[in-house]
MISEFI-212592 format. One record per atom (N, C-alpha, C): residue in one letter; x, y, z. Coordinates in steps of 0.05 Angstrom, whole numbers, padded with zeros to 5 digits, always signed. Atoms other than C-alpha are relative to their C-alpha. Last residue first. Layout:
aXYZ/...
//
This chain:
x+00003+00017-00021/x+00163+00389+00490/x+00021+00001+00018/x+00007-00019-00024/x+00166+00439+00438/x-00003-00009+00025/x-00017-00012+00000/x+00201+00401+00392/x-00006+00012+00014/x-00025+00008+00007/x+00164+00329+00391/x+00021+00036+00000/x-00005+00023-00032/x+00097+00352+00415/x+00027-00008+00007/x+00002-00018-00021/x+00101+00413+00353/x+00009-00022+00028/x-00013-00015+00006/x+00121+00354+00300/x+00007+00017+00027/x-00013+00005-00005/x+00073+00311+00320/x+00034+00021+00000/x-00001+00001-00031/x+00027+00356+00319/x+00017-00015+00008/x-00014-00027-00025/x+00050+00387+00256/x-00009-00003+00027/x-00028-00019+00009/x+00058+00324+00218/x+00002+00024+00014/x-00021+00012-00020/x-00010+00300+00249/x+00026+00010-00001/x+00022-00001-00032/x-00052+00357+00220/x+00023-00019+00009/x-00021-00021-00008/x-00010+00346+00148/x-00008+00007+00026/x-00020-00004+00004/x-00035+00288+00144/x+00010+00013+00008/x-00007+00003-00018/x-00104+00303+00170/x+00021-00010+00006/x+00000-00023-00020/x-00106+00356+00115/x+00009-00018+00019/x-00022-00012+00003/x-00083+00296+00061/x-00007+00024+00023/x-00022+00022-00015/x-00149+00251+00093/x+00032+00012-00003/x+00003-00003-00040/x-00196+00316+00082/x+00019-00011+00010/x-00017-00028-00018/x-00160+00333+00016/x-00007-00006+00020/x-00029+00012-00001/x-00184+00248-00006/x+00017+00028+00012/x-00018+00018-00024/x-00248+00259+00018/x+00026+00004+00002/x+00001-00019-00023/x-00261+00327-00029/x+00010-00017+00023/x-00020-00016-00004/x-00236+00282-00087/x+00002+00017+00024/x-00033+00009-00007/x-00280+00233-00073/x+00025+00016+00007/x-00003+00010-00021/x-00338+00279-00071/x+00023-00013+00008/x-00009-00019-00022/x-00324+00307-00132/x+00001-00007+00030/x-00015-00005+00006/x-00327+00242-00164/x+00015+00027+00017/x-00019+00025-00020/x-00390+00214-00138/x+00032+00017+00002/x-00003-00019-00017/x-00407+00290-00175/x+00002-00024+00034/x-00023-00026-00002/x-00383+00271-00237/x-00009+00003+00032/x+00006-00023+00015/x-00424+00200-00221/x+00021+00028-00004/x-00017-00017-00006/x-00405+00131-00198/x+00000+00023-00014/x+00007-00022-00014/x-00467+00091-00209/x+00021+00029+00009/x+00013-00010+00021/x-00434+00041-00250/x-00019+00026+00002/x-00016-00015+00021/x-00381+00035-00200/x-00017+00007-00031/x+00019-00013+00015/x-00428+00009-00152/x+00009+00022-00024/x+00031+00013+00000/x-00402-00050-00115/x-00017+00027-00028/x-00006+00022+00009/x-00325-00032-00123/x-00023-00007-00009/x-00012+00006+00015/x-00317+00046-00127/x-00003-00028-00003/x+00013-00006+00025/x-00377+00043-00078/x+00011-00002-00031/x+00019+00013+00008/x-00340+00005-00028/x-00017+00009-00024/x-00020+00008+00018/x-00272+00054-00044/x-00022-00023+00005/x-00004-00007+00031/x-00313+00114-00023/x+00015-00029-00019/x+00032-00005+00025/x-00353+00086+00033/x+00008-00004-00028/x+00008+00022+00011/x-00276+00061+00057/x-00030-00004-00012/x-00017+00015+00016/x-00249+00126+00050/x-00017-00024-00004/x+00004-00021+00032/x-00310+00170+00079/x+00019-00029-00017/x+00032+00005+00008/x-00313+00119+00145/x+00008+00012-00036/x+00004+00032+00009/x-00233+00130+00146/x-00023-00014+00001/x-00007-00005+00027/x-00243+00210+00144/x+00007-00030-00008/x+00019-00010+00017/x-00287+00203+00203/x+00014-00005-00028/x+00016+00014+00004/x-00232+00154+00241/x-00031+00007-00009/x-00014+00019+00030/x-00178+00200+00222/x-00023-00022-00001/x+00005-00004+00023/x-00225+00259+00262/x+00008-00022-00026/x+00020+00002+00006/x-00224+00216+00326/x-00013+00013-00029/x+00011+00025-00003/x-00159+00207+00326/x-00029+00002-00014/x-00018+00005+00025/x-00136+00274+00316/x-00013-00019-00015/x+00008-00023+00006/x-00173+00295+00382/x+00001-00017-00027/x+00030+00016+00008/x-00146+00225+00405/x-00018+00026-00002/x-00001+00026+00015/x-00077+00254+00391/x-00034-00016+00000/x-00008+00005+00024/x-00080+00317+00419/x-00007-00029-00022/x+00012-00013+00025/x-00116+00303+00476/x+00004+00007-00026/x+00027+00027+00005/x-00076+00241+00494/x-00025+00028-00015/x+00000+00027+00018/x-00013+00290+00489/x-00025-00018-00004/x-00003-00016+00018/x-00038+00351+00527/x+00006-00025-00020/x+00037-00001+00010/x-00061+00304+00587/x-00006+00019-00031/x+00009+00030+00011/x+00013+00278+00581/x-00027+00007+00002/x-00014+00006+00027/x+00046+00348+00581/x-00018-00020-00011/x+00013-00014+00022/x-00004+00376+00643/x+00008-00022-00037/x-00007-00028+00012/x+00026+00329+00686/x-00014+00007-00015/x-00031+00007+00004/x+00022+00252+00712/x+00008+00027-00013/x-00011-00003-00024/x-00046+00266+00752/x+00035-00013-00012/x+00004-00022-00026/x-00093+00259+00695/x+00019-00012+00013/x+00014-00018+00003/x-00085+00225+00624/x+00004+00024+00017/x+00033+00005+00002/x-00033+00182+00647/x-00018+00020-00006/x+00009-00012+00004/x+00051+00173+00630/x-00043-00001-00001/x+00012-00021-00019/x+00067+00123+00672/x-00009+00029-00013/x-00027-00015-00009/x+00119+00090+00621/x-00010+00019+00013/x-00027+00026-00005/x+00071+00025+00603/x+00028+00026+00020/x+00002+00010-00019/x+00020+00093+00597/x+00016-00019+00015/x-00003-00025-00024/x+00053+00126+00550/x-00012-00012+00024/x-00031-00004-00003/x+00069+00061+00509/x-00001+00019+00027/x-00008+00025-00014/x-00002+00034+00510/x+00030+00004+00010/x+00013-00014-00026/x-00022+00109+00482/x+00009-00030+00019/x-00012-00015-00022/x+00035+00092+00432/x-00016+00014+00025/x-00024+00010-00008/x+00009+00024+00413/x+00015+00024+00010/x+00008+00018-00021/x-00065+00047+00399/x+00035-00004+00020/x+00020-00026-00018/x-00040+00107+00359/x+00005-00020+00027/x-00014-00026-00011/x-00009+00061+00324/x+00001+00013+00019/x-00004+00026-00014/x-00068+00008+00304/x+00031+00014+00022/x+00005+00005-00025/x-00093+00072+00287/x+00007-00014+00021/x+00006-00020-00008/x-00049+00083+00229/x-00014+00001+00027/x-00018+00004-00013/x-00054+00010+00210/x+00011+00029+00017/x+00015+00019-00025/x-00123+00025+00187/x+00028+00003+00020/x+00016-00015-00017/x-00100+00089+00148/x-00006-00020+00030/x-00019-00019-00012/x-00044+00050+00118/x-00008+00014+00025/x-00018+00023-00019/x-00093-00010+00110/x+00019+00017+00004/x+00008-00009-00021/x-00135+00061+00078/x+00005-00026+00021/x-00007-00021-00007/x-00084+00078+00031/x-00021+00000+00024/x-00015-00001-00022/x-00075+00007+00008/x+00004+00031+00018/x-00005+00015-00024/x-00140+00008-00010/x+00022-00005+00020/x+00018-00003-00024/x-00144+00060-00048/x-00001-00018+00019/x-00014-00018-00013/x-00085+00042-00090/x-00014+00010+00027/x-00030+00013-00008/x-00116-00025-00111/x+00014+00026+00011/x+00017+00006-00027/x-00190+00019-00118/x+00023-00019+00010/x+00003-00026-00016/x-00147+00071-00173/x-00018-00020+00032/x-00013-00006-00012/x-00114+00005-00204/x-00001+00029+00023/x-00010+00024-00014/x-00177-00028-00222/x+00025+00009+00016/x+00024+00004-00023/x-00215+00033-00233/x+00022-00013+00014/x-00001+00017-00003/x-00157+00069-00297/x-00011-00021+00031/x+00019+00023+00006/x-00196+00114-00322/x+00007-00019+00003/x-00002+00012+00030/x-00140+00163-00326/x-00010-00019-00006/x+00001-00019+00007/x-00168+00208-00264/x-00001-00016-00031/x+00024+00006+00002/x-00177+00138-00220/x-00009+00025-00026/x+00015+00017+00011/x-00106+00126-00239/x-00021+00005-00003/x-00015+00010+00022/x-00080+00188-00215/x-00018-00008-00015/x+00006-00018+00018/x-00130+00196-00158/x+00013-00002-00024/x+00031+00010+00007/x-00114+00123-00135/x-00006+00024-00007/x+00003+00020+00009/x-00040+00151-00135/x-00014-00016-00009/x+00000-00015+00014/x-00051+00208-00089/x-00001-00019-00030/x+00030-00013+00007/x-00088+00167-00047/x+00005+00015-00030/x+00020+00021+00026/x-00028+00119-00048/x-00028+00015+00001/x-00011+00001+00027/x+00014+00182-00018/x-00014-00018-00016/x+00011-00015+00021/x-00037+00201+00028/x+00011-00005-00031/x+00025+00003+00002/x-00024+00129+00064/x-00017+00034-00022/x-00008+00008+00023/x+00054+00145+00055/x-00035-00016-00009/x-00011-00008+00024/x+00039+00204+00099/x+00008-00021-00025/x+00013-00020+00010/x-00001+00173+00151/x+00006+00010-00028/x+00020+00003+00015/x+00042+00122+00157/x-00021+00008-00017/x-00014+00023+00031/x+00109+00147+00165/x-00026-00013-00009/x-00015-00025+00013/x+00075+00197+00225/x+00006-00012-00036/x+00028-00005+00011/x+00045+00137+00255/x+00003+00016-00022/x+00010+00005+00012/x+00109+00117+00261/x-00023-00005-00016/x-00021+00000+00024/x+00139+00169+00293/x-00008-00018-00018/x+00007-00018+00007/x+00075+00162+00338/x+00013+00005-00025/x+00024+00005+00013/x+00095+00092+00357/x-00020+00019-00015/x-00004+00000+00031/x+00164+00118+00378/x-00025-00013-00014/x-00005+00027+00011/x+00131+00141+00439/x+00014-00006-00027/x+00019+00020+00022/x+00134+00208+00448/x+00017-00022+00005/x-00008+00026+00020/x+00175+00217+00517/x-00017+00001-00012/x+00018+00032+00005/x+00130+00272+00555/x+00024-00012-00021/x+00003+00007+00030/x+00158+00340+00590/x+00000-00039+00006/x-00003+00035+00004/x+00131+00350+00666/x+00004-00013-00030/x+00023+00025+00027/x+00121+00423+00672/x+00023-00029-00006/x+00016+00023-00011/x+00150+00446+00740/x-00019-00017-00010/x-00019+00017-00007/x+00198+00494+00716/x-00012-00029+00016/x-00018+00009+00000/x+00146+00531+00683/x+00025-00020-00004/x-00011+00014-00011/x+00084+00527+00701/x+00024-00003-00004/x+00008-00001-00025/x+00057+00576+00665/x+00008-00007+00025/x-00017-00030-00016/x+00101+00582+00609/x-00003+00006+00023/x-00031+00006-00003/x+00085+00510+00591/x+00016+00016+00011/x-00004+00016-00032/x+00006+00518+00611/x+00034+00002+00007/x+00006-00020-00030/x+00011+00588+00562/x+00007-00026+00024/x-00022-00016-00007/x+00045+00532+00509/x-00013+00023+00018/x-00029+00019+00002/x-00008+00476+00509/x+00022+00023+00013/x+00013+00005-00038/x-00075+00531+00516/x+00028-00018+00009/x-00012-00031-00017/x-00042+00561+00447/x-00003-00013+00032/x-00027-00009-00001/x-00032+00489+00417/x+00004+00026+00013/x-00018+00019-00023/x-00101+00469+00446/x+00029+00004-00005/x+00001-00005-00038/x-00131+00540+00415/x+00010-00031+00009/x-00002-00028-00006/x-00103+00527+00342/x-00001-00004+00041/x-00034+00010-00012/x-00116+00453+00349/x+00012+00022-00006/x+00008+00019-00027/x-00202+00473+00350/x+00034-00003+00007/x+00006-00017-00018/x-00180+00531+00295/x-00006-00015+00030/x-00027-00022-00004/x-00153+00491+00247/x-00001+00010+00024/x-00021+00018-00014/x-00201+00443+00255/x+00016+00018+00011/x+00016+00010-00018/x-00261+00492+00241/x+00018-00010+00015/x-00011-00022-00012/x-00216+00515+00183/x-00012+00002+00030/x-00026+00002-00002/x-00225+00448+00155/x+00013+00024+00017/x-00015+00019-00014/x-00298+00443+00163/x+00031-00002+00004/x+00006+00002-00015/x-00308+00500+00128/x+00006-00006+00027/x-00017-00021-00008/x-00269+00485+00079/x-00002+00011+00026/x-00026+00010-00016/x-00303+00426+00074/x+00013+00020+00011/x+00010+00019-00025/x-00375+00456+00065/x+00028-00011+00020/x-00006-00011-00031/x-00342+00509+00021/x-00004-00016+00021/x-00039-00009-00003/x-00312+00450-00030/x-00012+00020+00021/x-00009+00026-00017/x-00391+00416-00022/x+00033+00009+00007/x+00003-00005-00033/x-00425+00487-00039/x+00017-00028+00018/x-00005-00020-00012/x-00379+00493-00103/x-00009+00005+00037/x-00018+00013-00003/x-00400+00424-00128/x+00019+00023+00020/x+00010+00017-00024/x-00470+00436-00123/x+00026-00001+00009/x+00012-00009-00028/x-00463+00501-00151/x+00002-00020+00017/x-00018-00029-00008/x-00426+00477-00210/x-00005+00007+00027/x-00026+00004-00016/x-00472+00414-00216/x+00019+00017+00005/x-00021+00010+00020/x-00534+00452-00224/x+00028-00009+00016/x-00026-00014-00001/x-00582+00458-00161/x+00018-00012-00022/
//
């Protein structure tokens, strides 16, 4: 398969995959607001934690040094495109570390999976839904930014595309938290 083609089936592959997502936190934000209407006056809204808010601040300043190691890595510059990369995935890391601290929060404040309301079993799915994809797209990151170090002579146009296709997966799940947090936080 020429690289054109190859590179064309790896952008539908994601796309794919991306509209896949869409569509998985599609139906939990529709199944979210029917429970809210459903129940009413007897839905149990959730305190975010402020550990989300700052997941939020991370996430996003973690795409921003991606965008940054693209830059660089575009103008040949390695050393500063695998120094940007990295801090975008100690953003990413710390990102979880997050997560961790506001499911420690909701619980510390009785919020529980089951038997504290719909709201708070809608929150943990959300989020470790989320979860579980940031910790696919932070495998990809740190493949991508081991190879940039160990095997940078091997780094090919189509190493290259690849990267780039990581780096929209990790800006999708950007924007993915931004509107779940977002939605949890106004519609709540």
């Amino acid at each position: 398969m020429d690289k054109l083609k190859k590179e064309q089936a790896y952008k539908s592959m994601l796309m794919f995959g991306l509209f896949s997502i869409v569509m998985l936190f599609a139906g939990l934000t529709s199944a979210y607001i029917v429970s809210k209407g459903y129940l009413g006056s007897n839905w149990k809204s959730v305190q975010l934690p402020d550990a989300f808010l700052y997941s939020t601040i991370l996430i996003a300043l973690s795409s921003v040094f991606l965008i940054f190691s693209n830059r660089k890595y575009i103008n040949k510059d390695e050393a500063s495109s695998k120094n940007f990369l990295l801090i975008a995935v100690i953003l990413g890391l710390l990102f979880l570390i997050s997560q961790y601290f506001g499911w420690t929060s909701l619980i510390n404040n009785e919020y529980f999976f089951v038997g504290s309301g719909n709201a708070s079993s809608y929150v943990y799915i959300f989020s470790g839904v989320h979860l579980a994809h940031v910790l696919f797209g932070l495998f990809f990151l740190i493949q991508s930014m081991l190879k940039m170090t160990f095997l940078s002579k091997f780094f090919s146009r189509e190493s290259t595309i690849t990267l780039k296709l990581k780096f929209w997966f990790w800006h999708f799940l950007g924007f993915l938290w931004v509107y779940l947090y977002g939605f949890l936080h106004l519609y709540n």
